[in-house]
ZAMARGU-4260 file (C-alpha; in steps of 0.2 Angstrom, whole numbers, plus 5000, padded with zeros to 4 digits):
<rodrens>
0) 4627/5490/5636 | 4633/5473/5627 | 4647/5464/5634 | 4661/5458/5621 | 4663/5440/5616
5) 4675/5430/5628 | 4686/5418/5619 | 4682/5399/5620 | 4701/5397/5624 | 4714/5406/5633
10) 4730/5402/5638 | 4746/5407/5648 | 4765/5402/5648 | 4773/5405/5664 | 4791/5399/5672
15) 4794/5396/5692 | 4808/5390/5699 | 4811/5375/5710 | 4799/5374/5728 | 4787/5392/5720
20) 4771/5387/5725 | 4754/5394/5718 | 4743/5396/5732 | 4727/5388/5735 | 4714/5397/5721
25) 4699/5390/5709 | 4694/5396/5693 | 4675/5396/5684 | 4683/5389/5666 | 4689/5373/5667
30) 4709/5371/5667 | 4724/5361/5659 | 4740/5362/5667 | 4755/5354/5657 | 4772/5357/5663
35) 4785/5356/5648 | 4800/5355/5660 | 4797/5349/5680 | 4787/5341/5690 | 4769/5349/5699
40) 4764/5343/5713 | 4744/5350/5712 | 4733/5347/5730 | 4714/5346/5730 | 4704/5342/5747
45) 4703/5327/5737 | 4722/5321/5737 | 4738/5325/5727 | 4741/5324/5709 | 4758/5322/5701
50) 4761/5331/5685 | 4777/5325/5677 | 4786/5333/5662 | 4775/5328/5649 | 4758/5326/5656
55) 4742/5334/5660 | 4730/5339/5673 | 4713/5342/5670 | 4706/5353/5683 | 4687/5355/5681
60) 4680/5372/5684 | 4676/5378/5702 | 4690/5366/5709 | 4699/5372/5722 | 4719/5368/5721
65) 4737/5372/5727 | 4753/5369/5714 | 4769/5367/5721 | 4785/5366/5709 | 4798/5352/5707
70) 4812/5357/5698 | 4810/5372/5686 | 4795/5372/5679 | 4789/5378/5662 | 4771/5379/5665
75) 4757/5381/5649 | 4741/5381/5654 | 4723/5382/5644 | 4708/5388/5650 | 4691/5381/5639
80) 4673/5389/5639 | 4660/5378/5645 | 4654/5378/5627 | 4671/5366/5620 | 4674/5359/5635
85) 4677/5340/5632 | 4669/5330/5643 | 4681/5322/5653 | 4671/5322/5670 | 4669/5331/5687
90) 4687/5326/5696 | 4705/5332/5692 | 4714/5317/5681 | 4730/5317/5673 | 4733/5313/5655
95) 4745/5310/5644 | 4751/5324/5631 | 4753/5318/5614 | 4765/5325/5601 | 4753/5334/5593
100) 4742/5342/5608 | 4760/5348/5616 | 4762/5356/5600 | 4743/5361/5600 | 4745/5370/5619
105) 4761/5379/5614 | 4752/5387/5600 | 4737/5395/5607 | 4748/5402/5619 | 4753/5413/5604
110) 4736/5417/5598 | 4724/5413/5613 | 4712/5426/5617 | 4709/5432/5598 | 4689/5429/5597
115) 4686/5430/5579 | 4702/5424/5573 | 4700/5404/5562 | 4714/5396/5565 | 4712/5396/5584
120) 4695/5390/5582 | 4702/5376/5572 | 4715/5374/5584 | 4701/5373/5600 | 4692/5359/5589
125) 4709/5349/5588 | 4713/5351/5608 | 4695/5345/5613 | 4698/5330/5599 | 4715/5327/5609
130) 4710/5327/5626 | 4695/5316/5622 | 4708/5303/5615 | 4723/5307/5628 | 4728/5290/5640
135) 4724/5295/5658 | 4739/5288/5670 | 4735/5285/5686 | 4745/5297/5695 | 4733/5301/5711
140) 4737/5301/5728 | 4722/5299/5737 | 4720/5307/5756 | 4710/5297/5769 | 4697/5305/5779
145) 4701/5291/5794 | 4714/5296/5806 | 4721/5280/5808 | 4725/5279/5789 | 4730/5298/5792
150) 4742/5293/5803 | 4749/5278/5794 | 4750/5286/5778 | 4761/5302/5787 | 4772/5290/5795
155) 4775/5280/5779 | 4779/5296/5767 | 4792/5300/5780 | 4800/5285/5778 | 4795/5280/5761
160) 4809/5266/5762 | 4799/5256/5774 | 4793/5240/5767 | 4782/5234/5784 | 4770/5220/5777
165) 4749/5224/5779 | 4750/5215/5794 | 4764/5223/5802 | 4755/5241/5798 | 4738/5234/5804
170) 4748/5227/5821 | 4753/5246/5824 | 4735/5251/5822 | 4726/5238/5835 | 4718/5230/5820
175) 4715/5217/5809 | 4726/5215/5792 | 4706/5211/5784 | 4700/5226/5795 | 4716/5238/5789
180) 4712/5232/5771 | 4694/5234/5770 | 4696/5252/5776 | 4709/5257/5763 | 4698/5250/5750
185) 4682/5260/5758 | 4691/5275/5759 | 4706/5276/5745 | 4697/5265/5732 | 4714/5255/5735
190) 4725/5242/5741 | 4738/5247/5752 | 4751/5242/5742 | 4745/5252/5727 | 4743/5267/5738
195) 4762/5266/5744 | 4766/5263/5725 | 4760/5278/5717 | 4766/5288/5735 | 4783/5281/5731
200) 4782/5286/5712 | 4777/5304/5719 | 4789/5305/5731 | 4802/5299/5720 | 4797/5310/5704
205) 4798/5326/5714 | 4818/5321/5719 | 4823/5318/5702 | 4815/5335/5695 | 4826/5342/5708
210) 4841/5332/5701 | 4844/5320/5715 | 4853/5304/5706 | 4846/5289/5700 | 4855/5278/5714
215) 4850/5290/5727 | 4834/5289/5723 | 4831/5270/5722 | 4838/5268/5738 | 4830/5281/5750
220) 4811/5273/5743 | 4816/5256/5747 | 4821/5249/5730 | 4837/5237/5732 | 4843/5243/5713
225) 4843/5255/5702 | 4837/5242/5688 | 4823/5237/5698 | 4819/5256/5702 | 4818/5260/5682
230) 4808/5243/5680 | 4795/5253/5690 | 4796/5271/5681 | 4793/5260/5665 | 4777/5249/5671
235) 4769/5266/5677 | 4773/5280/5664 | 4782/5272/5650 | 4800/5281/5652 | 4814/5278/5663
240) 4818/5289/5677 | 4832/5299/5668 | 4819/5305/5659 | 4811/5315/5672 | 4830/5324/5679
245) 4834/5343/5673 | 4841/5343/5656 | 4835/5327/5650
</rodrens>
């Protein structure tokens, strides 16, 4: 008995609304996960990745991950063969959607799945090209294995606000600021300070997907104006943070 072809490419379009959650699961294809609308929040033993309106995730095959929902999310996802996968590594990253490969994902959810059919071969040519070429933005929030880190890092995403110096953290910990900072580095492949910047920019995407204002925002992550909160948004993805609240 012969088994039929598979497709290289399949893909799905499915809608949650604000807080749905897909629980924990792995696939054997290799996976991208770009929400149209919203904000995903996608958890690995390896850390959180945020997925904003207009990104990415690349989730390589066999990884094991959670998705929980910001906002009302319109979620397209591919799934690639092994044989046009792109070679984009063995960890989760996310990337930037051009123009085109948002136009690229939106189309092969109409004809995924046809084995034989040109176009969508063509098509699976142009995503790998695209993927290859797509910007990864730095969008991970790593989890320490160190229970001290553990600890620090829970206290500070329940106050995001708080602006304690190194030292001041270290101090709470019965250690050294060099000590503090050495182990970050070891264990994050970070400072401190750039793992409480990209917590803040996750903590803070997720609000404004759920439509919490601008003002509101700045201020419960610590930022002492709106201006200076949107500076932010604009070094780390290139839009302000209007761009990420329902309906923009």
């Amino acid at each position: 008995m012969t088994t039929a072809p598979r497709p290289w490419l399949e893909a799905y379009a499915d809608n949650y609304r604000n807080d749905e959650v897909v629980h924990p699961h792995c696939h054997t294809q290799a996976q991208l996960i770009h929400g149209v609308t919203g904000v995903m929040v996608v958890s690995t033993a390896q850390g959180s990745w945020l997925v904003p309106s207009g990104h990415a995730l690349w989730v390589p095959a066999g990884t094991p991950h959670e998705i929980r929902m910001a906002g009302e999310v319109h979620m397209r996802t591919l799934f690639l063969m092994p044989e046009v996968e792109p070679s984009l590594g063995r960890t989760c990253q996310v990337i930037e959607v051009s123009a085109l490969l948002r136009e690229l994902i939106v189309a092969a959810t109409l004809i995924a799945g046809q084995v034989n059919n040109p176009r969508l071969l063509a098509m699976v040519e142009l995503i790998r090209m695209e993927l290859l070429a797509a910007p990864v933005v730095a969008m991970h929030v790593p989890v320490p294995g160190d229970a001290r880190l553990a600890r620090l890092c829970t206290r500070f995403i329940r106050n995001p606000a708080d602006d304690s110096s190194l030292e001041s953290w270290a101090d709470t910990l019965n250690m050294s600021a060099r000590t503090l900072s050495r182990i970050f580095q070891r264990e994050l492949g970070m400072s401190f300070g750039e793992w409480r910047k990209r917590a803040r920019l996750a903590l803070s995407l997720k609000l404004l997907a759920q439509g919490a204002s601008i003002l509101e925002v700045a201020l419960e992550h610590g930022y002492q104006s709106p201006s200076a909160f949107s500076a932010m948004f604009r070094r780390s993805l290139g839009y302000p943070p209007s761009h990420f609240r329902p309906g923009a």
